[in-house]
PATI-550134 format. One line per 2 residues: number of its first residue (from 1); their letters; for each residue x, y, z of C-alpha. Coordinates in steps of 0.1 Angstrom, whole numbers, padded with zeros to 4 digits, always signed. Layout:
NUM = A = X,Y,Z  ...
***
This chain:
1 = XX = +1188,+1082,+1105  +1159,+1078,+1127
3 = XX = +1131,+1050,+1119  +1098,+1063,+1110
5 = XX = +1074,+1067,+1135  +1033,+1083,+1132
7 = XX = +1039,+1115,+1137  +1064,+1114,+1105
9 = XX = +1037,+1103,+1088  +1013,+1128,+1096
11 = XX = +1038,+1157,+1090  +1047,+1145,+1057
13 = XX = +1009,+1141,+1044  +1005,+1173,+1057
15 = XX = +1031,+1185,+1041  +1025,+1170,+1006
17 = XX = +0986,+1172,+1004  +0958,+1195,+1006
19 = XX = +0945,+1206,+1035  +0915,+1198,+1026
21 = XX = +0925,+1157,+1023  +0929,+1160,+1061
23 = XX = +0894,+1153,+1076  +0895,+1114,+1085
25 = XX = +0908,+1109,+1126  +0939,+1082,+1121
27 = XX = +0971,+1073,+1149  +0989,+1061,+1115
29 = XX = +0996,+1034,+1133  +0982,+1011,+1108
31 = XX = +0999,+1027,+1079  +1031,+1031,+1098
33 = XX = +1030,+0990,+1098  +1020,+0992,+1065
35 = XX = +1051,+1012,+1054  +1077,+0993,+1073
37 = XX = +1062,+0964,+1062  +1075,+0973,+1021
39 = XX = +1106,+0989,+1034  +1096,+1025,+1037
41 = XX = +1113,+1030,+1069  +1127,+1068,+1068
43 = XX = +1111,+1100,+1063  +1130,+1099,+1037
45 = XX = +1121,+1073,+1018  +1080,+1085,+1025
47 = XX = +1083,+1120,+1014  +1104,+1105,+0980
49 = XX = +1075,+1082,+0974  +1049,+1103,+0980
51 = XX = +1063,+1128,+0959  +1067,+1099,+0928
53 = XX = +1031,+1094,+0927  +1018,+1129,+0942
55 = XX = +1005,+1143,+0913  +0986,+1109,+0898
57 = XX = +0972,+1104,+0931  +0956,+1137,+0937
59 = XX = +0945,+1137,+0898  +0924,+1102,+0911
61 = XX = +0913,+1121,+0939  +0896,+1146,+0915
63 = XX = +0878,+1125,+0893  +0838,+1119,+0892
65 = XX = +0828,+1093,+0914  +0802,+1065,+0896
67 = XX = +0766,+1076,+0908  +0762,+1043,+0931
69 = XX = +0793,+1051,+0949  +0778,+1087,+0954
71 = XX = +0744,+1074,+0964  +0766,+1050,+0991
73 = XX = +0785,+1075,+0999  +0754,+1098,+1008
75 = XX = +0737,+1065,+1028  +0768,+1063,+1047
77 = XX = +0784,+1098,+1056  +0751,+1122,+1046
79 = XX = +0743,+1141,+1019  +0761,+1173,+1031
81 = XX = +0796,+1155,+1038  +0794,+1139,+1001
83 = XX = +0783,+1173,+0983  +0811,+1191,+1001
85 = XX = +0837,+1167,+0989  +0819,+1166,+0951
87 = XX = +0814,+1206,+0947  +0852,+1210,+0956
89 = XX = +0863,+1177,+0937  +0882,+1161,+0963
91 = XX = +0873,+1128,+0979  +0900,+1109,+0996
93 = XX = +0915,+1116,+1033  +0953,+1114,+1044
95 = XX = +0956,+1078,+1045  +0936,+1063,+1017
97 = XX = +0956,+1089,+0994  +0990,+1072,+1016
99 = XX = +0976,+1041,+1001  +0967,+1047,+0972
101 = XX = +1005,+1058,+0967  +1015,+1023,+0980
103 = XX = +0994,+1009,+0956  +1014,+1026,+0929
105 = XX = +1043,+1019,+0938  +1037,+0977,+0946
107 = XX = +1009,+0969,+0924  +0996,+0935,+0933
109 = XX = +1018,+0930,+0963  +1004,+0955,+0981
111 = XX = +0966,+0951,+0971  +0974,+0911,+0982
113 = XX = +0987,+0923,+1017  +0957,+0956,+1020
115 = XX = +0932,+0924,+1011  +0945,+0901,+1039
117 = XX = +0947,+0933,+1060  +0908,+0941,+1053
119 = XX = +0901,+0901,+1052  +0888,+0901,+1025
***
């Protein structure tokens, strides 16, 4: 079986999630560390996790955001980008949704290693 590469990656999100999810430029690069990193290392093993948490992860992706993350949002992106995304109830691009399903699946072991990966 051939190792997982970014392109995998890409083809599987896009395969998996809205269209509409896939706004945010990536190389999945990053995430394709990130995967091999806990063992995901087939596309395989990525679609079958992605498919675990799919539909918890995109019911997330729905929800109301707090009105200070929609006033950040709006300071950071514009006010257009942010209404878009709220009038059509969708919020998060291909890779946060690939890691929110990590976090799923690893709990604390992955927010430990996304912390030390954001140092924070």
């Amino acid at each position: 079986m051939e190792k997982l590469n970014e392109q995998d990656i890409y083809e599987i999100l896009c395969q998996t999630f809205p269209k509409q999810n896939d706004y945010a430029e990536s190389d999945y690069s990053e995430e394709l560390q990130e995967l091999l990193h806990f063992g995901i290392n087939t596309k395989v093993q990525l679609l079958d996790l992605i498919v675990k948490h799919r539909e918890f992860v995109l019911e997330q992706d729905e929800e109301e955001l707090s009105e200070i993350d929609i006033r950040l949002s709006k300071e950071e992106y514009g006010e257009e980008f942010v209404n878009q995304r709220l009038e059509n109830k969708f919020w998060f691009a291909y890779p946060a949704l690939l890691r929110n399903v990590l976090e799923l699946e690893f709990g604390e072991e992955y927010i430990e290693y996304a912390d030390k990966r954001d140092n924070l």
